[in-house]
C-alpha positions in Angstrom: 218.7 89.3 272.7 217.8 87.5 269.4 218.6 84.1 268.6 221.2 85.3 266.4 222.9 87.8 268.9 222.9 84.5 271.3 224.7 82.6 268.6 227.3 85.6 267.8 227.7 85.9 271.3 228.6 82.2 272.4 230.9 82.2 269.3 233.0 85.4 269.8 233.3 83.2 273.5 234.2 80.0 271.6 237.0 82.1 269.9 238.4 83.7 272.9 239.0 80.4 274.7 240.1 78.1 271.6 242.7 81.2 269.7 245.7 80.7 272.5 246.2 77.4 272.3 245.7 77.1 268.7 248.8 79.8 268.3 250.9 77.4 270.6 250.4 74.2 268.4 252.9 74.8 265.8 255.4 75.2 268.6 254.3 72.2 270.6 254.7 69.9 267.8 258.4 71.4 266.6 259.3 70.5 270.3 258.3 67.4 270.1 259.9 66.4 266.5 263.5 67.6 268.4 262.4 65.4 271.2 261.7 62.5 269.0 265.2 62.9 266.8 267.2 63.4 269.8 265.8 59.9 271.6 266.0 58.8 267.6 270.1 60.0 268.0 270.0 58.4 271.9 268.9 54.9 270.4 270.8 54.6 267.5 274.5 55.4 269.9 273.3 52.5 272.5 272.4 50.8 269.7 276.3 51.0 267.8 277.4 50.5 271.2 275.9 47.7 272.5 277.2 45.3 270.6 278.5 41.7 272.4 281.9 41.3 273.5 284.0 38.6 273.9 284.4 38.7 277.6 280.1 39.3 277.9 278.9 36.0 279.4 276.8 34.0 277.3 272.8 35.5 278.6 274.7 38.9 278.5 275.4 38.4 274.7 272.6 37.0 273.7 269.9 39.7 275.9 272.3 42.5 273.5 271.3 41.1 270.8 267.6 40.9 271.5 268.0 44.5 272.7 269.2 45.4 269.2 266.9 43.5 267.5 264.2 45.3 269.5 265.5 48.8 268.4 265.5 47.9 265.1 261.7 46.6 265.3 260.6 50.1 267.1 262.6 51.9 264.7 260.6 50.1 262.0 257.1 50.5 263.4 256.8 54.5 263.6 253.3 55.7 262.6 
């Protein structure tokens, strides 16, 4: 075999073993923007309902809060 047979060869390998899992990386990626939107969704519903009440105890208002204020700083600091 020729040096450029070899070459075709370990290409038309290459190919085969890299093509099915290209095809599946457009569908990968949409399920994981639905993942992130619904945790996104999941968040922002804790978030609007998490707010302190007057019978929380004093630590119990105050670690809401800094829950909230954490949400808001993740929410923020997406790539």
């Amino acid at each position: 075999m020729t040096p450029r047979e070899l070459a075709n060869e370990h290409s038309k390998k290459h190919n085969a073993r890299t093509t099915g899992r290209d095809s599946d990386a457009p569908k990968k990626i949409r399920e994981l923007q639905e993942r992130i939107k619904r945790l996104k969704k999941a968040g922002d519903e804790l978030f609007e309902n998490s707010n302190p009440s007057r019978w929380d105890s004093l630590e119990a208002a105050a670690q809401k809060l800094v829950d909230q204020s954490n949400w808001i700083k993740a929410k923020e600091a997406k790539p």
